[in-house]
C-alpha positions as CSV (number, residue, x, y, z in Angstrom):
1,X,132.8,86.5,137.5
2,X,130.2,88.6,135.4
3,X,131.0,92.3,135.2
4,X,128.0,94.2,135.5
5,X,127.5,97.3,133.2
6,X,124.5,99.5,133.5
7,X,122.3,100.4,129.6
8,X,121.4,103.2,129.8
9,X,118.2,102.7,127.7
10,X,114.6,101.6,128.1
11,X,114.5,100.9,123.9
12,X,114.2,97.4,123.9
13,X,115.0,97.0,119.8
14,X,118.7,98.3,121.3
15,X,118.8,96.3,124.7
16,X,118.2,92.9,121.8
17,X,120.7,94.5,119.8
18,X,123.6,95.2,122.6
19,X,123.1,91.8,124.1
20,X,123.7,90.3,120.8
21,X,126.7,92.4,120.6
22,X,128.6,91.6,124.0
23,X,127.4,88.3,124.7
24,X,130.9,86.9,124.0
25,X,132.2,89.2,126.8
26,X,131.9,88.1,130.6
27,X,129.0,90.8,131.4
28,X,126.1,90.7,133.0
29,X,123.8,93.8,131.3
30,X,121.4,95.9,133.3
31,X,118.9,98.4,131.9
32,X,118.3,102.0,134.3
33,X,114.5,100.6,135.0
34,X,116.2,97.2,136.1
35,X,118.6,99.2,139.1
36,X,116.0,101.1,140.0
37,X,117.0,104.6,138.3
38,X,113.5,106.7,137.1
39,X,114.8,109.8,136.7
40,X,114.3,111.6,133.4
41,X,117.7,112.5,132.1
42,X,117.6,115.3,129.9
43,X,119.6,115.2,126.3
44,X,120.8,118.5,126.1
45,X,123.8,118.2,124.4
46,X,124.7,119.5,120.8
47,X,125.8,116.2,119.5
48,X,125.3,112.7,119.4
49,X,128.6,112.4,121.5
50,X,127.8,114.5,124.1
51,X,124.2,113.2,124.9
52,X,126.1,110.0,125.1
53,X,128.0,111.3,127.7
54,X,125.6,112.5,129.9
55,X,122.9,109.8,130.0
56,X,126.4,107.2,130.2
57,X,127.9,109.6,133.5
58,X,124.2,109.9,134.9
59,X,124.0,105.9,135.2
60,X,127.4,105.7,136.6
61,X,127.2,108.1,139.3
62,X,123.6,106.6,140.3
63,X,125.0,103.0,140.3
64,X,128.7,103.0,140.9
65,X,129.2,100.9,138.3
66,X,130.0,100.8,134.7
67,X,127.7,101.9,132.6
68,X,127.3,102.4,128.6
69,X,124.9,104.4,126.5
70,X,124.2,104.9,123.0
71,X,122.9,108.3,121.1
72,X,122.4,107.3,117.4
73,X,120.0,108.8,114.7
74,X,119.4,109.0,111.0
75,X,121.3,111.9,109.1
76,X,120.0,113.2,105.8
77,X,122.3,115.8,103.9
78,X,119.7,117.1,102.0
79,X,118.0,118.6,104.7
80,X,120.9,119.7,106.1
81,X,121.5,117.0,108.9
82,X,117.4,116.7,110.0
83,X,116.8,114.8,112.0
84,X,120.4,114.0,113.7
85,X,120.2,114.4,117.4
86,X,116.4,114.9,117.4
87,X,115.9,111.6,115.4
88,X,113.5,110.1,118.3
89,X,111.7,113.1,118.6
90,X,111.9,114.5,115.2
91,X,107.9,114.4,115.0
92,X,107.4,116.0,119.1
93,X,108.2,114.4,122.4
94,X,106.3,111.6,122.2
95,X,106.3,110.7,118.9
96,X,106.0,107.3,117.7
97,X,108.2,105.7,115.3
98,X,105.9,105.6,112.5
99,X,104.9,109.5,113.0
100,X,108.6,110.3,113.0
101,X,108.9,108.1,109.5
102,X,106.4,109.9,108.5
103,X,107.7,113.2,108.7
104,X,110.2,112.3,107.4
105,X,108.7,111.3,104.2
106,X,106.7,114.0,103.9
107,X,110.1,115.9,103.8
108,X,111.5,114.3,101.0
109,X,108.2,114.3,99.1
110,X,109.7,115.1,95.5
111,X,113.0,114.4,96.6
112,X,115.3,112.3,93.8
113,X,116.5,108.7,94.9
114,X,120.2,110.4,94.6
115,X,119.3,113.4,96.9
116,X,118.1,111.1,99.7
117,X,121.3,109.6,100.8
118,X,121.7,109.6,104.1
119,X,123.7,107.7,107.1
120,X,123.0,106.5,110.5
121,X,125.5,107.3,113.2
122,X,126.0,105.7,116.8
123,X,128.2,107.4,119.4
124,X,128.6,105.2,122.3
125,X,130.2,106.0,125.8
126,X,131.6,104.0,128.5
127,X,131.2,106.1,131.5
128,X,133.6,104.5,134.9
129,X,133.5,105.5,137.7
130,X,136.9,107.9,138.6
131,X,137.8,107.4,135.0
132,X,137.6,110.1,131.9
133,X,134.0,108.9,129.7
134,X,135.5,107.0,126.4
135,X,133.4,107.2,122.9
136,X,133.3,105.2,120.4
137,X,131.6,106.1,116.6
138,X,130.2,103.8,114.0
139,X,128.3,105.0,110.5
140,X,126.4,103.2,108.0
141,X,125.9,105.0,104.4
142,X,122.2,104.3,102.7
143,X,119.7,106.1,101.3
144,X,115.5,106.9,102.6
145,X,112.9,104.9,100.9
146,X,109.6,106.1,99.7
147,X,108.3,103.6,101.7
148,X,108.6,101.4,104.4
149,X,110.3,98.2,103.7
150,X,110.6,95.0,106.3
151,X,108.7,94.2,109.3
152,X,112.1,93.9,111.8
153,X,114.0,96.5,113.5
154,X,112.7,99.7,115.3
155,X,112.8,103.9,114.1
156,X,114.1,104.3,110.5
157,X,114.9,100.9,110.1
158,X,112.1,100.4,107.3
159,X,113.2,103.4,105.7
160,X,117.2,103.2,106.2
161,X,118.0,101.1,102.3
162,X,121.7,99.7,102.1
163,X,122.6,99.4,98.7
164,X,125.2,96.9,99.2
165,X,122.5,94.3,100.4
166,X,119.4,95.8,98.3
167,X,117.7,95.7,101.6
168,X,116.5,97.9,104.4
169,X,117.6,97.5,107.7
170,X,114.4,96.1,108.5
171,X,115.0,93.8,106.4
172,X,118.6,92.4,107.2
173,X,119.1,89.4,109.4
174,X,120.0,90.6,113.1
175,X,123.7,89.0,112.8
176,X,123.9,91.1,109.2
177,X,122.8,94.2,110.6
178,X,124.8,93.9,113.6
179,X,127.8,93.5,111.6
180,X,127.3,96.6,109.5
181,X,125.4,99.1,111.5
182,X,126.2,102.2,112.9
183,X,125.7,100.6,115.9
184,X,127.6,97.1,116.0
185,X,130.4,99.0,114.1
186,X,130.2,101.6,117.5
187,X,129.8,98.7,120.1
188,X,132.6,96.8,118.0
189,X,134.9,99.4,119.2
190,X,133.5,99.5,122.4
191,X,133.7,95.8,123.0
192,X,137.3,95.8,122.0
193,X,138.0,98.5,124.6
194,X,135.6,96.4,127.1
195,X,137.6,93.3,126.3
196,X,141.2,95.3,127.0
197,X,139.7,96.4,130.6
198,X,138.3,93.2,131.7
199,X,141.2,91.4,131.0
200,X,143.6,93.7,133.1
């Protein structure tokens, strides 16, 4: 029997990527829009963990059931953490991904290749019903392009360069980026912890 688990997200770049992640595990995925939920859920926590939390609790006290949600984003040392939590929105509200790229660039105009490392970070949290919310963390080190590279992926992907595989994340094969990314190293975790629950 399929265990259904709520995702909480409407990005569909992350619903491909989660699928990809559990589809070993006996669970049938649902996004919010799918069960019906249309409330805005507002991410006003001070950290990727915490905004985790609350859009992961709001889907499990609307449904009843499990439910998981990611907060990830792009962090850039030199500009001391921009654009972190505010990643999807770094550009306004409803930015787009390219205007938020953009902005980005224009940031780093100048900037030396050595001063524009940066790392992607994915907090994801399993919210159950009469249970404490567990989070699990993945990072991935790189550095911001120039430039866009690579046609795949979604946000910073054409801008997020992994030195290990000279190639953006854009770039990457979806079973090589799921393997090192913030995120599949996150829903690695998670999945472990998924796999320990299901099997009780």
């Amino acid at each position: 029997m399929l265990r259904k688990i709520i995702l909480a997200t409407s990005n569909q770049g992350k619903v491909a990527e989660f699928k990809g992640l559990v589809k070993h595990l006996p669970i049938s995925l649902q996004t919010s829009k799918e069960i019906g939920y249309t409330q805005e859920i507002e991410e006003n926590g001070s950290s990727f963990a915490e905004n985790a939390c609350i859009k992961a609790e709001a889907l499990a006290n609307f449904s009843g059931e499990w439910a998981i949600a990611d907060d990830s984003g792009v962090v850039v040392p030199y500009l001391k953490g921009e654009p972190g939590i505010f990643s999807a929105r770094y550009a306004g509200e409803l930015a787009t991904d390219a205007e938020n790229n953009q902005l980005l660039l224009s940031k780093l105009e100048q900037v030396c290749f050595e001063q524009r490392k940066a790392f992607f970070v994915s907090e994801i949290a399993l919210a159950r019903p009469g249970h404490p919310t567990e989070v699990f963390r993945g990072e991935c080190n790189g550095y911001i392009l120039t430039e866009p590279k690579g046609q795949a992926g979604f946000g910073y992907d054409p801008l997020f360069w992994v030195p290990e595989f000279e190639m953006t994340y854009a770039e990457l094969p979806m079973d090589l980026k799921n393997r090192i990314s913030h995120r599949g190293k996150a829903m690695r975790n998670c999945s472990f912890r998924l796999e320990e629950l299901l099997t009780k």
